[in-house]
LOGU-268150 format. One record per atom (N, C-alpha, C): residue in three letters; x, y, z. Coordinates in steps of 0.1 Angstrom, whole numbers, plus 2048, in hexadecimal, padded with zeros to 3 digits. Atoms other than C-alpha are relative to their C-alpha. Layout:
BEGIN
alaXYZ ...
//
This chain:
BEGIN
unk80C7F7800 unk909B611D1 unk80380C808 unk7F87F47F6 unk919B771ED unk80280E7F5 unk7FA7F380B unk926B901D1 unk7F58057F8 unk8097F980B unk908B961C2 unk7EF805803 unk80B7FB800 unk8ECB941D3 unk7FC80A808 unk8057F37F9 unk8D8BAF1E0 unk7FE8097F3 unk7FB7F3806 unk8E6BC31C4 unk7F48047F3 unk80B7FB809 unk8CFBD71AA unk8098067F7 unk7F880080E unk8DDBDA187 unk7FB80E7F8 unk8057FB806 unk8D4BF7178 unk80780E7F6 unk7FD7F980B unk8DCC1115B unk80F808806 unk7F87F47FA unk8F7C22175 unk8097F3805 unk7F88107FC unk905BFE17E unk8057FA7F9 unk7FD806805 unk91BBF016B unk8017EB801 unk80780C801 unk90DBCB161 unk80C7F2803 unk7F380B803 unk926BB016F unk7FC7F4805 unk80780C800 unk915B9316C unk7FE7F97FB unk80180D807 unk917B7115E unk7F77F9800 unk80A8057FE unk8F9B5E159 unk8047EE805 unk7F980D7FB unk911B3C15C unk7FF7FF813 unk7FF7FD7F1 unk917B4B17F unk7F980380B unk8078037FC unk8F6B4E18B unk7FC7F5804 unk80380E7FA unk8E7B351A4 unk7F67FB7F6 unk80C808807 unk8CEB20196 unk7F4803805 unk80D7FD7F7 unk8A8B231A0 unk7F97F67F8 unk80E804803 unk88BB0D19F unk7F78037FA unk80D7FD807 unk872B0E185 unk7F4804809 unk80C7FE7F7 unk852B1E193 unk7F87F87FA unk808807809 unk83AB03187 unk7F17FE802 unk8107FD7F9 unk81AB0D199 unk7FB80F7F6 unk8067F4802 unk804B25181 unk7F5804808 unk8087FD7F8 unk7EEB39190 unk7F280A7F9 unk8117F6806 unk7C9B4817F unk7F6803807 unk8097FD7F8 unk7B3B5E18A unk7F37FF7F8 unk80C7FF80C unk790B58179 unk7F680E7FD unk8077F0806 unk780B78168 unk7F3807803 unk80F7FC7FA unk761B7917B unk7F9810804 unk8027F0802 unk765B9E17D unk8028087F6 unk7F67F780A unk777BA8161 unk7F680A7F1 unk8087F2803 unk76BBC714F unk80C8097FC unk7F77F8803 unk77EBE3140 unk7F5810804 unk8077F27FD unk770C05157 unk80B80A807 unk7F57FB7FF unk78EC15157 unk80C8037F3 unk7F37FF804 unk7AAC23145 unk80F804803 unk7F67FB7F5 unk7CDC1F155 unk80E7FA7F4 unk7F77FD80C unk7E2C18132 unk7FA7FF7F7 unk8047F980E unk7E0C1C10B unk7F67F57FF unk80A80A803 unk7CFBF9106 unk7F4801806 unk80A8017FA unk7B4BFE11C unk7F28077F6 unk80D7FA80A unk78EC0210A unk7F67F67F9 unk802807805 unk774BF30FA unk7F37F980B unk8088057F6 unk754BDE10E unk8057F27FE unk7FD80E802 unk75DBB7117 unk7F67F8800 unk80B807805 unk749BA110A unk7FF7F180D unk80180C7F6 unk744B8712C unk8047F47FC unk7FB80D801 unk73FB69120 unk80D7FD7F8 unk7FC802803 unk755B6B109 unk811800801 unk7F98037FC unk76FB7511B unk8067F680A unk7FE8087F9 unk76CB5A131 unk8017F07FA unk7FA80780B unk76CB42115 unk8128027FB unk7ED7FE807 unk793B5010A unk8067FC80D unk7F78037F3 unk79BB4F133 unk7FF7F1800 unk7FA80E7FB unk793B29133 unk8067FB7F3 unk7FA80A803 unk7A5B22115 unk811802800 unk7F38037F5 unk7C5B2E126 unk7FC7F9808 unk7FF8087F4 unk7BFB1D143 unk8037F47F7 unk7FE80B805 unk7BBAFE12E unk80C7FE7F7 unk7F2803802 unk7DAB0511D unk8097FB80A unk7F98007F3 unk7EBB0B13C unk7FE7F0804 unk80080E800 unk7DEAEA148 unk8057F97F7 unk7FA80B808 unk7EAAD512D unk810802800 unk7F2802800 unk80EAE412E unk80880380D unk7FC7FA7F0 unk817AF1155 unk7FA7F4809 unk7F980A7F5 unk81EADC16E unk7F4801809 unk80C8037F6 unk803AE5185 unk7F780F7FF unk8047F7801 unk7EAB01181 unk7F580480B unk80F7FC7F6 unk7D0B1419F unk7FB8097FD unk8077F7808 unk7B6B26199 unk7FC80980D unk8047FC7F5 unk7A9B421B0 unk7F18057FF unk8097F9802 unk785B4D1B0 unk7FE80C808 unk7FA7F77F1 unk784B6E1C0 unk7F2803807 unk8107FD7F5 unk75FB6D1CB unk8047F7810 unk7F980B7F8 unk771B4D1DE unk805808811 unk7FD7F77F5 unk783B671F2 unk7FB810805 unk8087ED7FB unk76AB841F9 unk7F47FB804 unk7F67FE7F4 unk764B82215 unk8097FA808 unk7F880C7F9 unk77EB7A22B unk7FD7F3809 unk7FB80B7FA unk783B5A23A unk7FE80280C unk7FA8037F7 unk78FB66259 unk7F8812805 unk8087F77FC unk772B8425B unk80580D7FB unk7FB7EF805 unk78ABA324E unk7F88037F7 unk8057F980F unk77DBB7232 unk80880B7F9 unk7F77F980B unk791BC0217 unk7FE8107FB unk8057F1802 unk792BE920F unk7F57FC7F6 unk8067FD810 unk785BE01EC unk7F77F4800 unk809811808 unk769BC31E0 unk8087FA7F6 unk7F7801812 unk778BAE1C3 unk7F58067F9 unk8067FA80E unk758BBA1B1 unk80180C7F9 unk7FA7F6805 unk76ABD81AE unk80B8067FE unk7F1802802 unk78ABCD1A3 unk8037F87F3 unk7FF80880C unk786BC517D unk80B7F77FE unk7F1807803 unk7ABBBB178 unk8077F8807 unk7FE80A7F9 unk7B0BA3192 unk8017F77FC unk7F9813808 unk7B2B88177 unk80E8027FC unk7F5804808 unk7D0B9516D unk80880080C unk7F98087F4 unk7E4B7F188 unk80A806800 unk7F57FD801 unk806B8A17A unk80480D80A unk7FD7F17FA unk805BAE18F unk7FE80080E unk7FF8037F2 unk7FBBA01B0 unk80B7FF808 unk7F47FF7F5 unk81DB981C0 unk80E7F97F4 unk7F0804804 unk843B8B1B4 unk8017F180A unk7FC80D7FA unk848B661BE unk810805806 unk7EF8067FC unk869B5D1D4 unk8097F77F8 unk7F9807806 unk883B4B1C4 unk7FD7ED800 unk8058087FC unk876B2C1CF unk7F27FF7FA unk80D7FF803 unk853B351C9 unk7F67FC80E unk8068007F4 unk84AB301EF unk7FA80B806 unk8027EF7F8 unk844B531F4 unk7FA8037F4 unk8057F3807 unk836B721E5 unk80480D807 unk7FE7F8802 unk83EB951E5 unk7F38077FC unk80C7FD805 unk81DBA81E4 unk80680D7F5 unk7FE7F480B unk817BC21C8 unk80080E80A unk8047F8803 unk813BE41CE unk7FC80B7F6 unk8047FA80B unk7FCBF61B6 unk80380D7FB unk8017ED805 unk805C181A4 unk7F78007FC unk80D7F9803 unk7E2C1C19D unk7F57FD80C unk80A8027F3 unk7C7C241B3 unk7F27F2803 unk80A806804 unk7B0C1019F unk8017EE802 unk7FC810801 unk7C5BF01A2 unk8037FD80F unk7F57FF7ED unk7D3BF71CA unk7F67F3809 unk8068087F1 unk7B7BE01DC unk8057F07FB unk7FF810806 unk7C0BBE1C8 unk80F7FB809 unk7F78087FD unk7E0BB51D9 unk7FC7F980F unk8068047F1 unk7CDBB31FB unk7F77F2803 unk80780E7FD unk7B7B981EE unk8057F67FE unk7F680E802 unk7D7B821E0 unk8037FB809 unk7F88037F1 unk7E6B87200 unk7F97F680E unk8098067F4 unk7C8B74213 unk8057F07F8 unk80380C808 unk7C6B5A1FA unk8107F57FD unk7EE8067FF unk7EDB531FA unk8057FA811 unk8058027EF unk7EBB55223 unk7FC7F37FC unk80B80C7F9 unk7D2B3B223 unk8057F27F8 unk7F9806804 unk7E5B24209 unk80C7FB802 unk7F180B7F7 unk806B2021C unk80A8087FC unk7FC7F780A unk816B3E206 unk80A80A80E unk7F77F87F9 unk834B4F21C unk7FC8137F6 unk8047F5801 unk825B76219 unk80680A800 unk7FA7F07FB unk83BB98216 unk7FC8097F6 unk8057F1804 unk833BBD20F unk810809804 unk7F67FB7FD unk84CBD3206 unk7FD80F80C unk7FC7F37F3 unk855BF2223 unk7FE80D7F7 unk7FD7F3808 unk85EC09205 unk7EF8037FD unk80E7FA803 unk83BC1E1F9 unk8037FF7EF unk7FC80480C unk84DC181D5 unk7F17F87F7 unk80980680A unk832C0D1B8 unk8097F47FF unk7FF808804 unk836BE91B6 unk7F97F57F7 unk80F807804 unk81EBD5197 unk8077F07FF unk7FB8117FE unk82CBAF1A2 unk8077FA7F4 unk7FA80880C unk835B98184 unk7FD8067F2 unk7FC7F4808 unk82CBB316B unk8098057FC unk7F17FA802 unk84EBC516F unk80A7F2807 unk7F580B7FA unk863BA8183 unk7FF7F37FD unk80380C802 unk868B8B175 unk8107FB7FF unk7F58087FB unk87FB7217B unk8097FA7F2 unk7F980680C unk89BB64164 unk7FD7F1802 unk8018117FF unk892B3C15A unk80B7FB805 unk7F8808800 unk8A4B2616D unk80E80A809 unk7F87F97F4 unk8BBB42180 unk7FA80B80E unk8077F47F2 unk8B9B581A0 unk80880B7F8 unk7FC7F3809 unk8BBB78189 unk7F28077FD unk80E7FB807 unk89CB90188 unk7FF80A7F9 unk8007F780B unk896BA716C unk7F2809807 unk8067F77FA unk883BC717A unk7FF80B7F8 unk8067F5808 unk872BDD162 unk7F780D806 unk8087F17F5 unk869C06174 unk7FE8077F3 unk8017F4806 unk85FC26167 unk7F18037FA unk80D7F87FE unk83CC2415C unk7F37FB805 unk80480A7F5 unk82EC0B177 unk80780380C unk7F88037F4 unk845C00191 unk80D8087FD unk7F57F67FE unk85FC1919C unk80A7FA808 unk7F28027FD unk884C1219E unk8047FD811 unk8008037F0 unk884C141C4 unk7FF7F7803 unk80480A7FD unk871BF61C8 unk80A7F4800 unk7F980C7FB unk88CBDF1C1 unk810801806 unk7F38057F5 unk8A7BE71D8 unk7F87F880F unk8098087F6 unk88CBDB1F0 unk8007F27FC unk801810807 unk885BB81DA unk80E7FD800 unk7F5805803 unk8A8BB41D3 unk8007F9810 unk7F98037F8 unk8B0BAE1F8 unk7F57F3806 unk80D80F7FB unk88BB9B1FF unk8017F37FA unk80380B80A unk88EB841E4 unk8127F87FE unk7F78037FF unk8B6B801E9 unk8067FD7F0 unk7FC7FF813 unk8BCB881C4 unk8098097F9 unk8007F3807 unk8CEB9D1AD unk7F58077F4 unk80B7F880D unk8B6BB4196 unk80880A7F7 unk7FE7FB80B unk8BCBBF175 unk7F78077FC unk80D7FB80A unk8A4BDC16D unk8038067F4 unk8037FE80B unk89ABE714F unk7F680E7FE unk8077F27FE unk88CC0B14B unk7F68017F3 unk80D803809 unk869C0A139 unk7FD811801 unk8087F5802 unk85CC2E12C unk7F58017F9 unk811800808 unk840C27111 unk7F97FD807 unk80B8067FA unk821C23120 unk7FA7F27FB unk802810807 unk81AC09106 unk8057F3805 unk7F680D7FC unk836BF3117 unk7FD80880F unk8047FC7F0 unk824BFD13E unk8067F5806 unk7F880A7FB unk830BDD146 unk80A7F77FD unk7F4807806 unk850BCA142 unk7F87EE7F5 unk80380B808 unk83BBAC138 unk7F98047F6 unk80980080E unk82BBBA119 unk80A8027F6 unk7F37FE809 unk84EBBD10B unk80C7FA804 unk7F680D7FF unk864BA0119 unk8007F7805 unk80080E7FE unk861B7F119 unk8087FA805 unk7F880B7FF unk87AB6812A unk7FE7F67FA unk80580C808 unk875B48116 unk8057F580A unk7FA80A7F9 unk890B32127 unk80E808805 unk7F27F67FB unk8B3B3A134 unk8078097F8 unk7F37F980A unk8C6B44115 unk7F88067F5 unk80A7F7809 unk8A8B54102 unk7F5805805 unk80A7F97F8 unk88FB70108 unk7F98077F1 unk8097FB80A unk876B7C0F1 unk7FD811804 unk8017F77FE unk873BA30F0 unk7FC80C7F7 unk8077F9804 unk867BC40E2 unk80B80C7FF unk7F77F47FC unk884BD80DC unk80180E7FE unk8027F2801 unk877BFB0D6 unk7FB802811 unk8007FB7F0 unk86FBF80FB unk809804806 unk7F58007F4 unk88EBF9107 unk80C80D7FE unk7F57F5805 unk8A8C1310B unk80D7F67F9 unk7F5806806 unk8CBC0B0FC unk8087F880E unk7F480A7F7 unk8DBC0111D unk7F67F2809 unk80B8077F7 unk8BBBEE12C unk8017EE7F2 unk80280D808 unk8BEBD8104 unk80E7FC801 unk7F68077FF unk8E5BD4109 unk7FD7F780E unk80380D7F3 unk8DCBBF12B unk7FB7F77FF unk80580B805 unk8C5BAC11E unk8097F97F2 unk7F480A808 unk8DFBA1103 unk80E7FC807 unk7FA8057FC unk8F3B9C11A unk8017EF807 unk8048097F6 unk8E2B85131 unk7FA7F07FA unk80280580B unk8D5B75114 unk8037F67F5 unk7F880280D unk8E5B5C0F7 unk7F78087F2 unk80980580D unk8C7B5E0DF unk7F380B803 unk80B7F77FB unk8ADB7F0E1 unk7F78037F0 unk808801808 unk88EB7A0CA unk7F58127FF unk8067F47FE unk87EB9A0BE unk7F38007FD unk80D7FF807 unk85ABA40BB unk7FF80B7FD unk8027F580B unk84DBB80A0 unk7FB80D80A unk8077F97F9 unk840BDA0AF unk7F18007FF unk80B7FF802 unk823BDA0A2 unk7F67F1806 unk8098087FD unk816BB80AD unk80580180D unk8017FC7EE unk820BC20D0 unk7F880A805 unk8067F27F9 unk810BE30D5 unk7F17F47F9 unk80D80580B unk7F0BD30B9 unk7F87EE809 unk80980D7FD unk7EEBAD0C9 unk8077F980C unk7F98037F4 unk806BAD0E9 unk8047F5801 unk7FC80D805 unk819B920D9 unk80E7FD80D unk7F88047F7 unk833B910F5 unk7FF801810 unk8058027F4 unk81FB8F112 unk7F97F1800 unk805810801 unk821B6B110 unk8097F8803 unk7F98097F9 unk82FB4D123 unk8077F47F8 unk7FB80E805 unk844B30118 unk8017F7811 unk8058047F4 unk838B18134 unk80C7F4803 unk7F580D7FE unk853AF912B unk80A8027F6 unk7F5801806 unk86FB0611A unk7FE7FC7F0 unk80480680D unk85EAFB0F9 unk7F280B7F9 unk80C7FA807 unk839B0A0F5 unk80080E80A unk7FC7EF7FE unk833B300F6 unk7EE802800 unk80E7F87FF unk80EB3B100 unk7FB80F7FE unk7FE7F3804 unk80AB570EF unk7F18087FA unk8087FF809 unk7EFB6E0DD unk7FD7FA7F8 unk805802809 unk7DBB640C0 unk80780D7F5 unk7FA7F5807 unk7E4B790A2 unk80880A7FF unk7F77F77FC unk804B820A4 unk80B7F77F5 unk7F9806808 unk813B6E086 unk80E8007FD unk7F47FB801 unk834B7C081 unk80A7FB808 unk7FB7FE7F1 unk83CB790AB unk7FE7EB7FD unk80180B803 unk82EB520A1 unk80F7F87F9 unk7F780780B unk845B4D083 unk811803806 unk7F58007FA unk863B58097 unk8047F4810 unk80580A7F1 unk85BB430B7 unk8037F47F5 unk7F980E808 unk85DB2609C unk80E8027FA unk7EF804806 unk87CB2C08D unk80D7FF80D unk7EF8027F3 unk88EB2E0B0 unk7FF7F1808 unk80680D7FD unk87EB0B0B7 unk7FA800807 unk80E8007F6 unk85FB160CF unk7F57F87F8 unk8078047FF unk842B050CF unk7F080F802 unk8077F47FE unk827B270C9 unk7F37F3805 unk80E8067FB unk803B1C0DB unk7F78117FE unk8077F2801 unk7EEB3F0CC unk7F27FA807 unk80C8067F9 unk7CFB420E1 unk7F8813800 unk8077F2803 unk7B6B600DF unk7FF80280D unk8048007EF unk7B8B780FC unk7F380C7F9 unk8067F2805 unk7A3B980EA unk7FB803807 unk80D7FC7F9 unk78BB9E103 unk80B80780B unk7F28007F4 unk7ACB9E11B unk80B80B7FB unk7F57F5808 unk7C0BB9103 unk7F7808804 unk8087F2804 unk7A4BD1106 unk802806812 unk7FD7F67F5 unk7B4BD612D unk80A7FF7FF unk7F27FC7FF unk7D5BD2121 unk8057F6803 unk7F980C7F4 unk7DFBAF12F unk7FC7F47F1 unk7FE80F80C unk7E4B8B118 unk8017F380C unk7FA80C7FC unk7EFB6D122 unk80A80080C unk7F67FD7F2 unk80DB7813C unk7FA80680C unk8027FD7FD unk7F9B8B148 unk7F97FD80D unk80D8087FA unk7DDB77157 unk8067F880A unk7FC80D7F3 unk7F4B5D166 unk81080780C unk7F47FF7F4 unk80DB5D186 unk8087F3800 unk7F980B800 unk827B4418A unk805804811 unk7FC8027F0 unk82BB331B0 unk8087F67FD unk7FC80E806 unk83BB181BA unk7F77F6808 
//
């Protein structure tokens, strides 16, 4: 590991890395949901965003993820964020959660450890999202959750852009129209990893997770009008087996902002047939689940959840 880690892979870096020759890593098998008790779309901070949410009904699609989740993930917690406002321990957070619609979407709060003993808080590039990582950070604290914030002032949106390769210590770091490139010469060294980023410019693809999926080790589901030419030669590198989704049912039904939780079943949007019928032919198990209420800020299925350990 000596030879590699720390190091940050990027378009000026020539890629010399074997995925054989990566360590191994622990499944993270703790999901983590935040319940939607705020959620609201009074903002717009990318293209998806729009539209009024219909409450209940959103809160009907949030529990029947969770109840997915439950049936196929190993262990799942839920967070309510009234739960943590106020603090505990008397502080008071800059921001209320009731004025932090997107706090369900768990994935942007922090970057697990390799392990999943830790976190990595986020930092927000938007003003609108900046007070939410302060109330993970209590709620992780108080749980047993080893805590860091990076030094750098860099935009960091947590498991959004960073996400981990299945089964290796390898993180894939998607910058440019979120989380800025800087950010992970800092993570690389916190998280004792090498990072592979991936240079994201559509706004449509704001986050690495609306346009790549990890599935398992040797296959990744992806969106490849996102990517430049040397960002999709990496991922075929790293890769045996890279499933493509249509563009249109990524930008239309954020068919690849969706988890495969056991190597088998893929939690994914609803109506996204195409992204379905290919997930079957590579032998996944698709589980389509309606997020709609949950597209109208831009976020699915990946979105919503965090993986600890």
């Amino acid at each position: 590991m000596s030879t590699i880690a720390h190091r940050v892979y990027d378009d000026r870096t020539p890629l010399t890395l074997d995925r054989s020759d990566l360590p191994s890593r622990p499944d993270h098998e703790t999901v983590l949901l935040v319940s939607p008790t705020h959620f609201a779309v009074r903002y717009r901070i990318n293209p998806y965003m729009g539209g009024r949410v219909v409450p209940g009904r959103a809160l009907d699609q949030w529990m029947n993820v969770r109840r997915a989740y439950e049936r196929y993930a190993n262990r799942v917690r839920i967070v309510d964020p009234d739960e943590i406002w106020p603090a505990s321990d008397g502080a008071v957070p800059d921001v209320p959660v009731s004025l932090l619609p997107d706090l369900v979407f768990a994935a942007n709060l922090a970057v697990p450890t390799a392990d999943g003993g830790g976190v990595v808080l986020a930092q927000m590039a938007t003003d609108e999202r900046a007070g939410e990582p302060q109330h993970f950070q209590r709620w992780a604290l108080d749980d047993g959750y080893e805590v860091e914030s990076l030094s750098t002032t860099a935009a960091f949106e947590g498991t959004g852009d960073a996400i981990w390769h299945p089964g290796r210590r390898l993180l894939w770091g998607g910058y440019g129209v979120r989380t800025e490139r800087a950010a992970y010469d800092e993570l690389a060294a916190l998280l004792d990893t090498p990072v592979v980023t991936l240079e994201l410019s559509d706004p449509h693809y704001y986050h690495l997770d609306v346009c790549f999926a990890p599935l398992t080790e040797d296959t990744a589901l992806i969106v490849p009008e996102a990517f430049t030419a040397a960002g999709r030669a990496r991922i075929d590198a790293l890769f045996d087996r890279v499933i493509e989704v249509p563009e249109h049912e990524a930008t239309g039904g954020l068919a690849c902002n969706c988890h495969c939780v056991d190597d088998d079943h893929v939690l994914l949007a609803s109506g996204n047939p195409e992204t379905e019928r290919r997930l079957q032919a590579a032998g996944f198990t698709p589980v389509p689940l309606d997020t709609g209420e949950f597209q109208k800020a831009g976020g699915s299925v990946c979105c919503l959840s965090l993986l600890l350990g």
